[in-house]
N, C-alpha and C positions, 0 to 999 in steps of 0.2 A: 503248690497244688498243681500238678500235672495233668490236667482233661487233655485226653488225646482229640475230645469235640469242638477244642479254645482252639483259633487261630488269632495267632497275636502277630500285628505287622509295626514294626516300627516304623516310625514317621519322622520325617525331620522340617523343620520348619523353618524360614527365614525368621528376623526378629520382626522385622514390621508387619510381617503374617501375622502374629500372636497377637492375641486380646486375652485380658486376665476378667475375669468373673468371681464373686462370691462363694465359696465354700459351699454354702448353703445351699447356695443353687446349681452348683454345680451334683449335689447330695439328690437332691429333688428331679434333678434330670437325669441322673441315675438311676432312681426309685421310678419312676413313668416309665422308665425304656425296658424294666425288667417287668412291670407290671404290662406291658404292651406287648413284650415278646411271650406272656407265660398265657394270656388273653389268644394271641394270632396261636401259639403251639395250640391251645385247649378247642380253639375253633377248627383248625385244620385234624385235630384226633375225633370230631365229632364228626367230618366232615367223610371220616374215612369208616367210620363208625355206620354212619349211615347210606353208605355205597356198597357195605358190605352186601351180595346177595344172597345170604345166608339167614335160613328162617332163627328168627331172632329180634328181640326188640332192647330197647337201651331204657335201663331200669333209673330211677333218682336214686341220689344218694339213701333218703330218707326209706326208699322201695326195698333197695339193697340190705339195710341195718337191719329193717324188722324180719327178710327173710332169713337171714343170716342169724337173727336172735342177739343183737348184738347195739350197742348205742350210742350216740356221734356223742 
């Protein structure tokens, strides 16, 4: 998968640098850091949302579905 948005930097590490960790938790600290980044992106789109000075106001989801005629 090619995202031109991914910057990927290799690293390289002595050995006594390294510490090994669980799978699992390595899984879990995964799952928090994308649930964190998708949290900080959603607050900074509201952020911008609501700076806009454009007569307008920011509808709920649930606001959006029924004018739209449509159902989550």
């Amino acid at each position: 998968m090619n995202n031109p948005m991914v910057v990927r930097v290799r690293m390289t590490a002595r050995t006594e640098d390294m510490v090994s960790i669980p799978r699992a938790e390595l899984d879990a600290l995964r799952a928090e850091n994308r649930r964190l980044r998708r949290e900080a992106g959603d607050a900074e789109a509201l952020r911008r949302i609501r700076s806009d000075s454009g007569e307008g106001r920011t509808f709920t989801r649930e606001e959006l579905a029924e004018a739209w005629g449509i159902s989550e």
